[in-house]
PyMOL Python script that loads the backbone (N, CA, C, O; Angstrom):
from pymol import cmd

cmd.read_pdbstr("""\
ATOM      1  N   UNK A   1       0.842  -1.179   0.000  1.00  0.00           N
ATOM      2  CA  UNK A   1       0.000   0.000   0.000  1.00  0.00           C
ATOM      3  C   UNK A   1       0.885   1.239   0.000  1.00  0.00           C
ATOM      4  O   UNK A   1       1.911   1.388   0.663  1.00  0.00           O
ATOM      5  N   UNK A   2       0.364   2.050  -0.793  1.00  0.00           N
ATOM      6  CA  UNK A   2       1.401   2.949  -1.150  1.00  0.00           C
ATOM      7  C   UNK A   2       0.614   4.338   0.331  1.00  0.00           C
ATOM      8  O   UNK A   2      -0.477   4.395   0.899  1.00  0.00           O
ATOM      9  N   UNK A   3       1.948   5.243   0.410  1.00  0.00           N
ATOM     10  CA  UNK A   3       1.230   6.011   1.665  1.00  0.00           C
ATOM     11  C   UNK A   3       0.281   6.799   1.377  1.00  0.00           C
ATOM     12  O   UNK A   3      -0.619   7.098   2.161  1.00  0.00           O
ATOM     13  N   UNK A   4       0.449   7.412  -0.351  1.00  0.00           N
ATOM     14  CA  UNK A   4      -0.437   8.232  -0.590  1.00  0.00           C
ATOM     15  C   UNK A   4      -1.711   7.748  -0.745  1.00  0.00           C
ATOM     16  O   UNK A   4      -2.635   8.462  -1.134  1.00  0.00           O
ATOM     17  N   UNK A   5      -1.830   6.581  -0.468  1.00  0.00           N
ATOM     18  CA  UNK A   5      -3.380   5.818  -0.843  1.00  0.00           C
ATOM     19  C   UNK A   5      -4.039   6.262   0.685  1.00  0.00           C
ATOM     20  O   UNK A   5      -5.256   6.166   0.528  1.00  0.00           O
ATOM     21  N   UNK A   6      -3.843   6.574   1.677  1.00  0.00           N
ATOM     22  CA  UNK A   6      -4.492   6.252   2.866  1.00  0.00           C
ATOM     23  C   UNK A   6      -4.945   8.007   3.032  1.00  0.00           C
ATOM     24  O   UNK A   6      -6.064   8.184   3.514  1.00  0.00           O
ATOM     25  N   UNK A   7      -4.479   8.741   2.818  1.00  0.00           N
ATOM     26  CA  UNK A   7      -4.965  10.249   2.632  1.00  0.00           C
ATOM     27  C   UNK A   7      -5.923  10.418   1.871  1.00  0.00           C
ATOM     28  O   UNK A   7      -6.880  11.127   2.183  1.00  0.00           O
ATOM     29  N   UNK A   8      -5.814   9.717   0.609  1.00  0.00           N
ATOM     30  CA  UNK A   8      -6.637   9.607  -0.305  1.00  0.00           C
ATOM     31  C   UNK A   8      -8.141   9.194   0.016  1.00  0.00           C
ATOM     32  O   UNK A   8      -9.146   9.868  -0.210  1.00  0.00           O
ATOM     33  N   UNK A   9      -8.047   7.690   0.704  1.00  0.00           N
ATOM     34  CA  UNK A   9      -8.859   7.244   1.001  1.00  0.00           C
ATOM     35  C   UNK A   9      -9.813   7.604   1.808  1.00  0.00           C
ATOM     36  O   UNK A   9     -10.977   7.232   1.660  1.00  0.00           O
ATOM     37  N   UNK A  10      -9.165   8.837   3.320  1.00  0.00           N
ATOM     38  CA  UNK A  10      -9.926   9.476   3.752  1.00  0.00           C
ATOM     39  C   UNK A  10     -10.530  10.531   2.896  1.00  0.00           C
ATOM     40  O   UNK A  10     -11.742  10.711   2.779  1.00  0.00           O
ATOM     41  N   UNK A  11      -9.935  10.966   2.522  1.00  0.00           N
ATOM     42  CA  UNK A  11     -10.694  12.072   1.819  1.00  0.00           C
ATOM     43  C   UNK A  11     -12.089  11.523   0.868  1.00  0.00           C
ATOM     44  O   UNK A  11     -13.139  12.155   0.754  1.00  0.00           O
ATOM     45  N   UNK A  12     -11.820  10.365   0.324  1.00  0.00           N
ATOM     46  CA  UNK A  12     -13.152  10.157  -0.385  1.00  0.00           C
ATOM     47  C   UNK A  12     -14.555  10.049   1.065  1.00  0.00           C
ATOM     48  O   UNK A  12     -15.703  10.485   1.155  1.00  0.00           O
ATOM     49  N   UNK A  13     -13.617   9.205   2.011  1.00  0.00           N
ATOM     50  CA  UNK A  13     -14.595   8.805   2.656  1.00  0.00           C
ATOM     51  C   UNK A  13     -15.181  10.207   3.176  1.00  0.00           C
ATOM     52  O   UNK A  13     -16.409  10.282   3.139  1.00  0.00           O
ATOM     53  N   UNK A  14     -14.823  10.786   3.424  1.00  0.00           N
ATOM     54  CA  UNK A  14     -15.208  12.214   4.244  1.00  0.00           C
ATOM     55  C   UNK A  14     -15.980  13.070   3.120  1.00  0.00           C
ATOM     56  O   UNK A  14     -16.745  13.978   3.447  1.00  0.00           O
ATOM     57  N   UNK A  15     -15.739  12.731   1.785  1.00  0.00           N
ATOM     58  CA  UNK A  15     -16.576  13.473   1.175  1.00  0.00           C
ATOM     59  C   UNK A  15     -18.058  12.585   0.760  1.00  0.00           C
ATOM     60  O   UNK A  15     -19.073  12.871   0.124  1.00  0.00           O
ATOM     61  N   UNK A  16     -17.713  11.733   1.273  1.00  0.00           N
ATOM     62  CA  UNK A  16     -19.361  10.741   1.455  1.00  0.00           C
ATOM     63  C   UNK A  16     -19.740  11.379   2.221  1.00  0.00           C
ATOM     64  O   UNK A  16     -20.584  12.233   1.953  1.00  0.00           O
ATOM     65  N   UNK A  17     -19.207  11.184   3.595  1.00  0.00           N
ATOM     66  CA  UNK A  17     -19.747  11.518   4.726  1.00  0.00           C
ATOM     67  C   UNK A  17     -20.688  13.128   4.380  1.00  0.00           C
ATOM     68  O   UNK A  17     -21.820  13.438   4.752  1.00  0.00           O
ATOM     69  N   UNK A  18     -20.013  13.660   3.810  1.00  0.00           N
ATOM     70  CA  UNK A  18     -20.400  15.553   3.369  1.00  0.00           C
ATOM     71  C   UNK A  18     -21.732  15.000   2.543  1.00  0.00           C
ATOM     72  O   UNK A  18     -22.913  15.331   2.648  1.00  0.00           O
ATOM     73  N   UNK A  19     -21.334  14.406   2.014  1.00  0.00           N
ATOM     74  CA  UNK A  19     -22.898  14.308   0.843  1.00  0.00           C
ATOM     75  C   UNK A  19     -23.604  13.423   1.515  1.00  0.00           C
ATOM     76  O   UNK A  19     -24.822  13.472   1.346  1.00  0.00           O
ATOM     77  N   UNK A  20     -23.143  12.557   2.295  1.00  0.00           N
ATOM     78  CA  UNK A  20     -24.897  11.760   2.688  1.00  0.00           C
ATOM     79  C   UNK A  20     -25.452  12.816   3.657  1.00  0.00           C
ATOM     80  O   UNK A  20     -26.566  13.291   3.434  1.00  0.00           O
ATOM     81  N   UNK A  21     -24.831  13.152   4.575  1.00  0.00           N
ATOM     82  CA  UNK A  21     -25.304  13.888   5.634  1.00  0.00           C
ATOM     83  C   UNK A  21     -25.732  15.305   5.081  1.00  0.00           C
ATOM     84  O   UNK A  21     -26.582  15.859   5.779  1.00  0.00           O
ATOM     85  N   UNK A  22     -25.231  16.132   3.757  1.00  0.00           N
ATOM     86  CA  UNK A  22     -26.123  17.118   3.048  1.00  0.00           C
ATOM     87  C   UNK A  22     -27.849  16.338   2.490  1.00  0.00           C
ATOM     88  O   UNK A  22     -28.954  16.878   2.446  1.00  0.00           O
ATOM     89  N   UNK A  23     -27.536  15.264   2.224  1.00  0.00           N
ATOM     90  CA  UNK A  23     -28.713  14.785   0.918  1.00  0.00           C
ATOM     91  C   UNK A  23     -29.686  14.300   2.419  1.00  0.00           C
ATOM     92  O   UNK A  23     -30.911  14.393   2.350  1.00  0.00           O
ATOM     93  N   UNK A  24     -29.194  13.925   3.384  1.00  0.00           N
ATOM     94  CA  UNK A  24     -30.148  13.272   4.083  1.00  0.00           C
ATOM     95  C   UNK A  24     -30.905  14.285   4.910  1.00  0.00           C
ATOM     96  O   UNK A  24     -32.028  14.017   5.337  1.00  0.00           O
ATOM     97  N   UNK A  25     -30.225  15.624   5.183  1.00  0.00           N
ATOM     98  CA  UNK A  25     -30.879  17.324   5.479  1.00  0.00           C
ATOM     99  C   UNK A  25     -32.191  17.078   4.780  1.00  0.00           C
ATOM    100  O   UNK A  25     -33.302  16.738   5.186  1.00  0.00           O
ATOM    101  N   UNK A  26     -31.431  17.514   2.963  1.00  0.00           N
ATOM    102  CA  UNK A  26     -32.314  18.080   2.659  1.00  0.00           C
ATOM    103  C   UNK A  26     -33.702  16.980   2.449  1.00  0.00           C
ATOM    104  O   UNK A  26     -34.839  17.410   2.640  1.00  0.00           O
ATOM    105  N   UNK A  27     -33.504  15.819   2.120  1.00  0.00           N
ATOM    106  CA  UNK A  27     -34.831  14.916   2.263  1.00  0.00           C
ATOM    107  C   UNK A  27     -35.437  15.016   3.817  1.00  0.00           C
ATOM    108  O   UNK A  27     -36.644  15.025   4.056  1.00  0.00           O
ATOM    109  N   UNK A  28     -34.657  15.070   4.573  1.00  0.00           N
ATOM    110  CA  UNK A  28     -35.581  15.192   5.704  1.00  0.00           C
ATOM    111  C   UNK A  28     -36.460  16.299   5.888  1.00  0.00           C
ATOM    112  O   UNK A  28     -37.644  16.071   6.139  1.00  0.00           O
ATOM    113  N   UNK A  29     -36.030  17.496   5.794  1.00  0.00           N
ATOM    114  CA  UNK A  29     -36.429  18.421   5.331  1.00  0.00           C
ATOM    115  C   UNK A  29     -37.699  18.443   4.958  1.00  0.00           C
ATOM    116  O   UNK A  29     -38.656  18.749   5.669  1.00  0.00           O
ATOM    117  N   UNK A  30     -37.725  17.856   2.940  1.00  0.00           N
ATOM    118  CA  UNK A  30     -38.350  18.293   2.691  1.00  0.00           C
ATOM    119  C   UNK A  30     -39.884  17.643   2.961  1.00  0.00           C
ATOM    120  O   UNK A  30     -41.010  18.091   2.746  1.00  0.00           O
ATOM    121  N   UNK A  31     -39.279  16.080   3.667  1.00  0.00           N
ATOM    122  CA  UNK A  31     -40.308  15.349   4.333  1.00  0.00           C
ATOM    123  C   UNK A  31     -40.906  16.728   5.681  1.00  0.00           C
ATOM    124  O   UNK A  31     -41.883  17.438   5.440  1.00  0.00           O
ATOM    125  N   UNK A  32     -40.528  16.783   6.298  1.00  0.00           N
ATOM    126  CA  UNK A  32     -41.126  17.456   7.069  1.00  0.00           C
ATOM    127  C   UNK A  32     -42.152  18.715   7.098  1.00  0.00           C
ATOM    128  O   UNK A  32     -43.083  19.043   7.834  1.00  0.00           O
ATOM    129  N   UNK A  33     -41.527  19.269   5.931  1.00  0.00           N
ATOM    130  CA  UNK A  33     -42.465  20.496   5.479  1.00  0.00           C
ATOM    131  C   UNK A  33     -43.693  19.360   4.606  1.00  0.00           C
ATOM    132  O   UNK A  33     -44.894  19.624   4.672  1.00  0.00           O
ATOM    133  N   UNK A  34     -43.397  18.637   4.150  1.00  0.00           N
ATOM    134  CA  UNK A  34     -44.977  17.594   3.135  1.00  0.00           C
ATOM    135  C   UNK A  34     -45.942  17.383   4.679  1.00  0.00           C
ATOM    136  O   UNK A  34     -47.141  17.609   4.841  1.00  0.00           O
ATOM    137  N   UNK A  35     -44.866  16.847   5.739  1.00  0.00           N
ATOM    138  CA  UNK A  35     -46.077  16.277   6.797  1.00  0.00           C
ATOM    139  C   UNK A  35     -46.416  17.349   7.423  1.00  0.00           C
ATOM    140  O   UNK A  35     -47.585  17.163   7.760  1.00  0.00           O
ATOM    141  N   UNK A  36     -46.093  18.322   7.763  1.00  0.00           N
ATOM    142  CA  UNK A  36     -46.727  19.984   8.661  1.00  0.00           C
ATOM    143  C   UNK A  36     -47.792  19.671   7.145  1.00  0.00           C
ATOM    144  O   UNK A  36     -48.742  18.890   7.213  1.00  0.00           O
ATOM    145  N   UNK A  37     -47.486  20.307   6.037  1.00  0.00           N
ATOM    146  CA  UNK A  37     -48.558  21.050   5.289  1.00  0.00           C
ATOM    147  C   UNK A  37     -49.578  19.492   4.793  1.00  0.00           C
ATOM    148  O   UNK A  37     -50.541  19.708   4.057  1.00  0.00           O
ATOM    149  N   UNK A  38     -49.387  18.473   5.093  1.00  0.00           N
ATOM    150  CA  UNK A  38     -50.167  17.514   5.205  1.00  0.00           C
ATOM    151  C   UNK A  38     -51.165  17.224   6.213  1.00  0.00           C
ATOM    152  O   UNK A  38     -52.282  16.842   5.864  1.00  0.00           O
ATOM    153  N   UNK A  39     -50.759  17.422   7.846  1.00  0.00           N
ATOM    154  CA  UNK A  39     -51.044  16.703   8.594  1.00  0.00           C
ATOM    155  C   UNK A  39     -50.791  18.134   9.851  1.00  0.00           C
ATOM    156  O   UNK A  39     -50.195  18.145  10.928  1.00  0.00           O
ATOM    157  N   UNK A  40     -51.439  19.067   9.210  1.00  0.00           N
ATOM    158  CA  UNK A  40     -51.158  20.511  10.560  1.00  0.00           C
ATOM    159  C   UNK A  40     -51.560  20.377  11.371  1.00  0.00           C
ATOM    160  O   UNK A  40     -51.315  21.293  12.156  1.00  0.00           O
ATOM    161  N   UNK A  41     -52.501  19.212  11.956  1.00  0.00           N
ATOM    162  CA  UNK A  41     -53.372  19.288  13.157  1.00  0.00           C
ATOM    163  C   UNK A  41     -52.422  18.415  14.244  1.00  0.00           C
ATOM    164  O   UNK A  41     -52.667  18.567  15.441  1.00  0.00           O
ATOM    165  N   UNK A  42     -51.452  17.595  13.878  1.00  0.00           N
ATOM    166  CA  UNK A  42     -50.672  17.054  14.379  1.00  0.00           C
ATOM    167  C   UNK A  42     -49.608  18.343  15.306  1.00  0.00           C
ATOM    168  O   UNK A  42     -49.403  18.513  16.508  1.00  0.00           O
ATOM    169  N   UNK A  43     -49.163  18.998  14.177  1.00  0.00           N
ATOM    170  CA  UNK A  43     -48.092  20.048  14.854  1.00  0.00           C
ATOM    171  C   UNK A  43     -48.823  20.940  15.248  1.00  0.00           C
ATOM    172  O   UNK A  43     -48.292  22.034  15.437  1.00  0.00           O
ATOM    173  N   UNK A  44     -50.252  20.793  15.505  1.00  0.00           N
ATOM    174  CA  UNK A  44     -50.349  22.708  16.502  1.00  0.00           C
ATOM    175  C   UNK A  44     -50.636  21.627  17.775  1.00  0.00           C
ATOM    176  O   UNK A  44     -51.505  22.135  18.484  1.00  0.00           O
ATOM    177  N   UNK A  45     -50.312  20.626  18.187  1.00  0.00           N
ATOM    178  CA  UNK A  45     -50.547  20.385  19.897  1.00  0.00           C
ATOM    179  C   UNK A  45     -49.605  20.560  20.503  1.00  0.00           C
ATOM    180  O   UNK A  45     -49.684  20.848  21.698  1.00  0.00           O
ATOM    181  N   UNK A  46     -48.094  20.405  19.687  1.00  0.00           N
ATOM    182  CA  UNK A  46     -47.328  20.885  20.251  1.00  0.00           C
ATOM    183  C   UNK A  46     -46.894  22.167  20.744  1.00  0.00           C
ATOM    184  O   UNK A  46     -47.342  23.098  20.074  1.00  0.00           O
ATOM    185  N   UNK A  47     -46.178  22.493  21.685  1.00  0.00           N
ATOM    186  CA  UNK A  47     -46.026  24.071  21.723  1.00  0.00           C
ATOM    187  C   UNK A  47     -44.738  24.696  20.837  1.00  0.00           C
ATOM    188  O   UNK A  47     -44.830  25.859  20.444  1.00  0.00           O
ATOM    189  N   UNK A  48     -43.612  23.956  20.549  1.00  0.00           N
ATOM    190  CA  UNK A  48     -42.790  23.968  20.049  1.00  0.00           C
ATOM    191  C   UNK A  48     -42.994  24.199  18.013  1.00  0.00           C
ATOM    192  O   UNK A  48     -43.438  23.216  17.421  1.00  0.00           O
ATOM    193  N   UNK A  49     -42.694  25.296  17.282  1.00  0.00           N
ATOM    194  CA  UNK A  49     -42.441  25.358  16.129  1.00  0.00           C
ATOM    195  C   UNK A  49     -42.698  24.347  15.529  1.00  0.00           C
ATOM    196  O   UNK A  49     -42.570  23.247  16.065  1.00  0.00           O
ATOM    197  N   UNK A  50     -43.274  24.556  13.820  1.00  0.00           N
ATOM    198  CA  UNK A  50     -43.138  22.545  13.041  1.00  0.00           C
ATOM    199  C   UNK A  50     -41.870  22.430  12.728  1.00  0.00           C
ATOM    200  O   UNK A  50     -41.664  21.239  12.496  1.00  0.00           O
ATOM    201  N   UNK A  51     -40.675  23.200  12.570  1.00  0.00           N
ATOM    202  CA  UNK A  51     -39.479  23.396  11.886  1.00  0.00           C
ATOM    203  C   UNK A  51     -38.548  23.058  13.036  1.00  0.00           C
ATOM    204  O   UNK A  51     -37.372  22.957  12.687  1.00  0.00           O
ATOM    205  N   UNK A  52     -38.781  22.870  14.263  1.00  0.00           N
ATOM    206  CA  UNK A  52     -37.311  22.875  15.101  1.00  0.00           C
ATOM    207  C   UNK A  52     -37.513  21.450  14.877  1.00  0.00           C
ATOM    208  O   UNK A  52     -38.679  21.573  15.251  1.00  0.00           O
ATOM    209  N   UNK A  53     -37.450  20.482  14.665  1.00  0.00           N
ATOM    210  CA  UNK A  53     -36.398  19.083  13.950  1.00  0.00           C
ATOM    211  C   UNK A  53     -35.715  19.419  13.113  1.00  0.00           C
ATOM    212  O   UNK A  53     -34.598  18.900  13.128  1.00  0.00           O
ATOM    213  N   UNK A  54     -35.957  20.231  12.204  1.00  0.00           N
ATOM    214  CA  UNK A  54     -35.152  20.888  11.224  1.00  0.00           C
ATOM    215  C   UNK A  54     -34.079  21.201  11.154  1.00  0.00           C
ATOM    216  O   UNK A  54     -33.119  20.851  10.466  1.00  0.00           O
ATOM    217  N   UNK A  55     -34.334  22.270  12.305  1.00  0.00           N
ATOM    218  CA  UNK A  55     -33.051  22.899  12.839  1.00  0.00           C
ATOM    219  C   UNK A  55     -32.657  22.543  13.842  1.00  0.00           C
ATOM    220  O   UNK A  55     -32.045  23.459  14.391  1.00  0.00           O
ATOM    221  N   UNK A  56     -32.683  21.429  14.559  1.00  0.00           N
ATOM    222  CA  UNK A  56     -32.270  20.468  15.071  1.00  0.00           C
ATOM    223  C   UNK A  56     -30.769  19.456  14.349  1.00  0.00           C
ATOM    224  O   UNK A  56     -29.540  19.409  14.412  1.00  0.00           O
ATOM    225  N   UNK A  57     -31.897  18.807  13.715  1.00  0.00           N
ATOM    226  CA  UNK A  57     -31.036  18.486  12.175  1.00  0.00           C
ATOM    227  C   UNK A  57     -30.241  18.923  12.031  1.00  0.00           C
ATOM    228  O   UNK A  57     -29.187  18.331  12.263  1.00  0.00           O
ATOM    229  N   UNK A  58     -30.249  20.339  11.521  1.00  0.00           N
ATOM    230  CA  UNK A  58     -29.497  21.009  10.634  1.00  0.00           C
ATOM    231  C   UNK A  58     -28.060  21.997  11.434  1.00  0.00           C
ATOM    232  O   UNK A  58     -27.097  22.665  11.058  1.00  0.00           O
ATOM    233  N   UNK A  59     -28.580  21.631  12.488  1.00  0.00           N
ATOM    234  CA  UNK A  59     -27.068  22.241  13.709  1.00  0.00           C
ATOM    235  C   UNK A  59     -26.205  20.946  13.610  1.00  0.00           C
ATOM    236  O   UNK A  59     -24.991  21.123  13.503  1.00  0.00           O
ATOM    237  N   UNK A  60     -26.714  19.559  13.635  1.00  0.00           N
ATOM    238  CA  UNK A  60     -26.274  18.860  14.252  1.00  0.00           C
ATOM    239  C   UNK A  60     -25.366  18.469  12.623  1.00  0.00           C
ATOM    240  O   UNK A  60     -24.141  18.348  12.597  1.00  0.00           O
ATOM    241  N   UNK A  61     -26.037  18.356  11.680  1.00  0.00           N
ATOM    242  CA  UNK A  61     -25.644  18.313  10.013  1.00  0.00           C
ATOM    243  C   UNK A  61     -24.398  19.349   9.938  1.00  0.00           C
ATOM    244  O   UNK A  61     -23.412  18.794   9.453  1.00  0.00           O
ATOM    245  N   UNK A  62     -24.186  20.658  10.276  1.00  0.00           N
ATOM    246  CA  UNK A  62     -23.712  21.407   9.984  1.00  0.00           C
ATOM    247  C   UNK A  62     -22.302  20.913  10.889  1.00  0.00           C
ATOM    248  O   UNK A  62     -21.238  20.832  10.276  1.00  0.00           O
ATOM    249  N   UNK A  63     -22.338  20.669  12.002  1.00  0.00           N
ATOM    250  CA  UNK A  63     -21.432  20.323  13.513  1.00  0.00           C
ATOM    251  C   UNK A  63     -20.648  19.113  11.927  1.00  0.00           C
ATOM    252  O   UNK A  63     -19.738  19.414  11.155  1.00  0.00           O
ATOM    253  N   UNK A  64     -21.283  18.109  11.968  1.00  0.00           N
ATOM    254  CA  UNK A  64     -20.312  17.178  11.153  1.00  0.00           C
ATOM    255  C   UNK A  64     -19.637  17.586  10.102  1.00  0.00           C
ATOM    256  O   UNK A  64     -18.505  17.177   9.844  1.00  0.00           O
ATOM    257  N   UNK A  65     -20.308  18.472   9.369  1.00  0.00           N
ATOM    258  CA  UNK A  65     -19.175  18.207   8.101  1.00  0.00           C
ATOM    259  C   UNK A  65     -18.242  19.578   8.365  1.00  0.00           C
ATOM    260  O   UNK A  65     -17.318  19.769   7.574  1.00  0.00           O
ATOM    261  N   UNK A  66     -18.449  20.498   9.408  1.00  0.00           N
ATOM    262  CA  UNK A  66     -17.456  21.005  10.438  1.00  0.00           C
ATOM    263  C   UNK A  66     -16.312  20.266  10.144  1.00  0.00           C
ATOM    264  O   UNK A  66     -15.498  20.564   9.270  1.00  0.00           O
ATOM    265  N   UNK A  67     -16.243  19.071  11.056  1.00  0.00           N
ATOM    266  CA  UNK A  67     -15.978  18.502  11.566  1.00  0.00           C
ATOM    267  C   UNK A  67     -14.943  17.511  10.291  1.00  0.00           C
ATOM    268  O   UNK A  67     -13.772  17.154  10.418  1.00  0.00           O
ATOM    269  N   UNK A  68     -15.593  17.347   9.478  1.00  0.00           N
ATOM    270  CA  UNK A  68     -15.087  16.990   8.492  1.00  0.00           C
ATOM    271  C   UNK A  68     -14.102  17.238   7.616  1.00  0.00           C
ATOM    272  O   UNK A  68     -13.180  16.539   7.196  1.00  0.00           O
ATOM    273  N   UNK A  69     -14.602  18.882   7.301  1.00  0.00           N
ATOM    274  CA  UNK A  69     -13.889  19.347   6.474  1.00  0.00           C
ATOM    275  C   UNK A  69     -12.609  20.064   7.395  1.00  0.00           C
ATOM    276  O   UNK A  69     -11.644  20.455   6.739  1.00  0.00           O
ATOM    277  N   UNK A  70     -12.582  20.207   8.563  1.00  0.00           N
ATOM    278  CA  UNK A  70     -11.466  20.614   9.299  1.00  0.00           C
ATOM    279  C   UNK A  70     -10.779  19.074   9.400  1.00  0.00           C
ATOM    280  O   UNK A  70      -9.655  19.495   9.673  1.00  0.00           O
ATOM    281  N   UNK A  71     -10.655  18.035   9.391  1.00  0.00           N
ATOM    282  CA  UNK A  71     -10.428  16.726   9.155  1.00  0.00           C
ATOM    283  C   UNK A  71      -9.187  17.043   7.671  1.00  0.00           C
ATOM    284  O   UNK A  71      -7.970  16.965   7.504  1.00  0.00           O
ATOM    285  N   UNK A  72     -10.414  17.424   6.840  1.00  0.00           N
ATOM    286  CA  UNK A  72      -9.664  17.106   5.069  1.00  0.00           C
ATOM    287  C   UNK A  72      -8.412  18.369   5.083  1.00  0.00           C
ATOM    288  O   UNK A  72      -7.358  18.097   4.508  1.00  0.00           O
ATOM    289  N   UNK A  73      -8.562  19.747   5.753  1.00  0.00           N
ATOM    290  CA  UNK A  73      -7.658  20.676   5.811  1.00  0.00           C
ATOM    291  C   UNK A  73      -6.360  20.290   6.983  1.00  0.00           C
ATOM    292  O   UNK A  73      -5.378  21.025   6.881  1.00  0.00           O
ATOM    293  N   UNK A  74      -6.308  19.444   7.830  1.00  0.00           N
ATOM    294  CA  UNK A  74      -5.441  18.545   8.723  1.00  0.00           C
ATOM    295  C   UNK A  74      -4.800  17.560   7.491  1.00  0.00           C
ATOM    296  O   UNK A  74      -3.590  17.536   7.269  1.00  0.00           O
ATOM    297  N   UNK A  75      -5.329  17.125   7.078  1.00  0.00           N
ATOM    298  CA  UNK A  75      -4.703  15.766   5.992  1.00  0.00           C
ATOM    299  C   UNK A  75      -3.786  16.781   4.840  1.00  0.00           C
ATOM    300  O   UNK A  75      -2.558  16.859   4.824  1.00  0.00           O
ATOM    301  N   UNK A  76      -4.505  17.333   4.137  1.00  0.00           N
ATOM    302  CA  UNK A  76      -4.219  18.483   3.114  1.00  0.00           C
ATOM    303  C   UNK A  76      -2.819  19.266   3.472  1.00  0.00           C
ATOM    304  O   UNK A  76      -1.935  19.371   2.622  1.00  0.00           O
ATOM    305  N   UNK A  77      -2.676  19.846   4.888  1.00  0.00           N
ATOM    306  CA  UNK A  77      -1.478  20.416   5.714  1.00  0.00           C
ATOM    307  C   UNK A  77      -0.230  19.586   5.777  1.00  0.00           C
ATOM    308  O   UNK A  77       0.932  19.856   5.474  1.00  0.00           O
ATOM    309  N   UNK A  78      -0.859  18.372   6.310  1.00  0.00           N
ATOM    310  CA  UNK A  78       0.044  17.918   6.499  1.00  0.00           C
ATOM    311  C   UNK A  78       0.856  16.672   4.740  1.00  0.00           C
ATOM    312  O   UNK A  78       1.743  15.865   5.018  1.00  0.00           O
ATOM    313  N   UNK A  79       0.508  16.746   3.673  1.00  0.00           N
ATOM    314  CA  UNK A  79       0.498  15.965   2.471  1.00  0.00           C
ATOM    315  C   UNK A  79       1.317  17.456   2.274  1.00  0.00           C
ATOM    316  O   UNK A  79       2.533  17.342   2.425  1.00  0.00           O
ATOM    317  N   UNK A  80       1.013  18.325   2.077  1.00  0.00           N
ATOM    318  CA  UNK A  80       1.917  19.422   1.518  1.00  0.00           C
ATOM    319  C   UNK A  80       3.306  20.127   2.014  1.00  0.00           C
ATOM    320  O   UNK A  80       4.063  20.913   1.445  1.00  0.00           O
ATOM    321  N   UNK A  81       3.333  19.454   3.453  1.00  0.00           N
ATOM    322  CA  UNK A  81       4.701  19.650   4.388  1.00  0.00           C
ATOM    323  C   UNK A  81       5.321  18.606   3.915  1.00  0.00           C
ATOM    324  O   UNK A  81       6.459  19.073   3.873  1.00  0.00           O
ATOM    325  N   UNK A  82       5.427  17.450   3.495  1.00  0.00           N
ATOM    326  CA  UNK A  82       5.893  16.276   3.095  1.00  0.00           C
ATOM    327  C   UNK A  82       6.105  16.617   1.292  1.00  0.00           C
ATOM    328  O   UNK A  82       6.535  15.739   0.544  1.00  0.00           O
TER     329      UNK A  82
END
""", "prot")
cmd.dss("prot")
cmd.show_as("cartoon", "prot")
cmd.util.cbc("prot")
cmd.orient("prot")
């Protein structure tokens, strides 16, 4: 195994990680706005907004690929000191 294969390899994986966790936002998403404007009688018992899963979601979506892409700029730093 050559060394440059294992940098590599993260990086694809991490850019999965970026796209499932974008694609799975926005389907959740857009599920959620179909069931509010489907099924409104459900979300007014709550007291809480129909959208905070959303943005729930979407803190927690955002935290990972954070997380990620400070990951790929660590790998990137260090491939270019070498």
């Amino acid at each position: 195994m050559n060394k440059h294969d294992l940098p590599e390899k993260i990086n694809t994986f991490l850019n999965c990680v970026i796209g499932a966790f974008t694609g799975v936002f926005i389907a959740e998403s857009i599920y959620t706005y179909w069931d509010y404007k489907t099924h409104p009688e459900i979300y007014a018992v709550t007291s809480a907004p129909w959208y905070t899963s959303i943005l729930l979601f979407g803190i927690i979506t955002l935290a990972i690929i954070l997380v990620a892409l400070v990951i790929k700029l660590i790998i990137r730093k260090k491939i270019r000191k070498k």
